[in-house]
C-alpha positions, 0 to 999 in steps of 0.5 A: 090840709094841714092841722094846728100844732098846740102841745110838746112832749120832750123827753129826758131819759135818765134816771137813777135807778132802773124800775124793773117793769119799765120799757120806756126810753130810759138809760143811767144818769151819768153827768157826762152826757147831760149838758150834750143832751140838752144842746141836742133838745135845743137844736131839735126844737129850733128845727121842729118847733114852729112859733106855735102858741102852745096849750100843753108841754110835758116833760117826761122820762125816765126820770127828769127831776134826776137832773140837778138844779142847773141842768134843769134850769138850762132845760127851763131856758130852753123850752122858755123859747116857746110860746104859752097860751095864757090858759096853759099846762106844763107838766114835769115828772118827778120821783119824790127821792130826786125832788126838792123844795129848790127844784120845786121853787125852779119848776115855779120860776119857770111857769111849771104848774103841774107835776106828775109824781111817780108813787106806784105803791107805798108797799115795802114788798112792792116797792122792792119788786119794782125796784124803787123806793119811797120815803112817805114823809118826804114826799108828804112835805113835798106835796105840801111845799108844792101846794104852798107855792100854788102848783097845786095840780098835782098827779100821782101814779099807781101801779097795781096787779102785782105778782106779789100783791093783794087786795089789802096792799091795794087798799093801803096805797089807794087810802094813802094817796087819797089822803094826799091834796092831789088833782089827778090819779093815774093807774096801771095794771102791771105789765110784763113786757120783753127787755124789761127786768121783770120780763126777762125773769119769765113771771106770770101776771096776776090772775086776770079775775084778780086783776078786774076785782082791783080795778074795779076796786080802783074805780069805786074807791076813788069815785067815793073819794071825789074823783071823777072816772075819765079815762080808762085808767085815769081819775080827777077832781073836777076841772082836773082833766090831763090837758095834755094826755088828752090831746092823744085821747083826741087824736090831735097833733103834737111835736114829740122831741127828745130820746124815744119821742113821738110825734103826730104832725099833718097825718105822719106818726114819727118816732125817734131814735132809741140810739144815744149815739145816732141822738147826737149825731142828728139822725132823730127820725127811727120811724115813720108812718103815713096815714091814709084816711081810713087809718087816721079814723082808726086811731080816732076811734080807738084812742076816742074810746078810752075816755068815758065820754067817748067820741062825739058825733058831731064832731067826727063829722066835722072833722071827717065830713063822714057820719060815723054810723055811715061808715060802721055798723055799730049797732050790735055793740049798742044791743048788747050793752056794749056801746052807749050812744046818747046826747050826742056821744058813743062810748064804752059803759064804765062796768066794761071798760076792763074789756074795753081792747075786745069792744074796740076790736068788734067796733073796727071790724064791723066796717060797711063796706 
């Protein structure tokens, strides 16, 4: 049976600068390629894109406010040719050193309600680690400016656990993005992952006690600021919910087009080519995996428990026909705290969803035969 398709990622890989614990798709701006690019987008979408009504779109990068303000509208052109629920969410990524009040007046003029800010830190030393720079004022006005014009969801980033870091740099970056009129935080313990800068430079994390003393930091702070905790690693005023990322969290169907995309379409993760030159020449397709049921399940379960609501019973029975307690043997995880199954939900405690990768392992290993 096949399943309804409601939401787009596309992906713009171009940035100005190279972040240096970034393993996304990514590659240098170089104007030559862009307009290329975009004709390429455009056929992929009129090849994978259905007609659907969709809830979400979510242009991601690399970079996508480093284009200029006519390479962004014929982006916009383009991705205007799909149709939008009346209740929708389309989200751009941006860094505040590529952004604009024209790009933000063009991201209005094309129905963009949501954009995503990649601050990550406001520390000088940090900034410096990871290769980026921020310029506080300009972004403050930014912020401004785009809730003046009524995009008012605004997301912002932060990356934390540092190899240089420590509790005070942390409590500067939370003090000030908290101090800025958003909806939505993100955050994210550093990782050091292979062809990566950093990951080539051998360095150690952060001791893994300090890492869970800032993340629960993280989780308190931002609780008493007004924020909800609703996944693992992110945070809302009320209402505020990523519309988008959940539709993963929900293991629900999405296209996925451009550089590096996937997608989920009828039980098959596909993932795109990482090679420019394949890129244009059409071969999008790098890899794909056909899920079985039990697979399929799997994901559900592990992707389900990420958020702090968890998996709903009853609706992993209407979707599987199966009771989940039928098919696994869960109820050690419920004993020992682990797990909390009431009102209808199994999900992780919150003081435990730093181990949340160990729980979810015991969970699908505890498998009735």
């Amino acid at each position: 049976m096949k399943n309804s398709i409601s939401s787009l990622y596309v992906h713009i890989p171009f940035c100005n600068k190279i972040c240096s614990y970034c393993d996304f798709c990514k590659i240098y701006y170089d104007k030559k390629y862009i307009d290329k690019y975009l004709d390429t987008l455009e056929f992929e979408l009129k090849n994978k894109y259905k007609s659907e009504i969709l809830n979400t779109i979510y242009i991601g990068g690399g970079t996508p406010s480093t284009l200029s303000i006519n390479e962004l509208e014929k982006l916009f052109i383009i991705l205007s040719k799909c149709k939008l629920n009346k209740n929708y969410e389309y989200t751009i990524e941006v860094n505040a050193d590529s952004l604009s009040y024209e790009k933000l007046d063009l991201f209005k003029k094309y129905k963009i309600n949501r954009i995503s800010i990649g601050i990550e830190s406001i520390n000088k030393d940090n900034l410096l680690f990871m290769n980026r720079e921020l310029d506080k004022e300009k972004l403050i006005k930014l912020i401004n400016y785009s809730n003046k014009i009524g995009i008012s969801n605004i997301n912002a980033d932060l990356i934390y656990a540092l190899i240089c870091e420590n509790m005070d740099i942390l409590k500067k970056d939370l003090e000030f993005i908290c101090s800025l009129n958003i909806k939505h935080i993100s955050t994210y313990s550093l990782e050091i992952n292979k062809n990566t800068i950093i990951g080539n430079m051998n360095l150690k994390p952060i001791d893994e006690d300090i890492d869970y003393d800032m993340y629960k930091y993280i989780c308190d702070y931002l609780k008493n600021n007004g924020f909800i905790h609703y996944e693992i690693s992110n945070f809302c005023k009320f209402g505020y919910e990523s519309c988008h990322n959940l539709v993963y969290w929900n293991n629900e169907n999405y296209y996925g087009i451009g550089l590096g995309a996937s997608s989920y379409i009828n039980n098959k993760r596909i993932d795109n080519t990482r090679s420019l030159n394949k890129y244009f020449n059409l071969e999008f397709v790098k890899n794909v995996e056909i899920l079985d049921k039990n697979s399929i399940i799997m994901y559900e379960i592990m992707l389900n428990l990420r958020k702090c609501c968890g998996i709903s019973l009853d609706k992993f029975y209407k979707k599987y026909n199966k009771q989940l307690y039928d098919m696994y043997d869960y109820s050690d995880l419920v004993n020992r705290n682990l797990l909390i199954e009431e009102k209808g939900n199994l999900y992780i405690p919150e003081d435990k969803l730093y181990i949340q990768n160990n729980i979810i392992l015991m969970f699908l290993n505890a498998i009735k035969e």
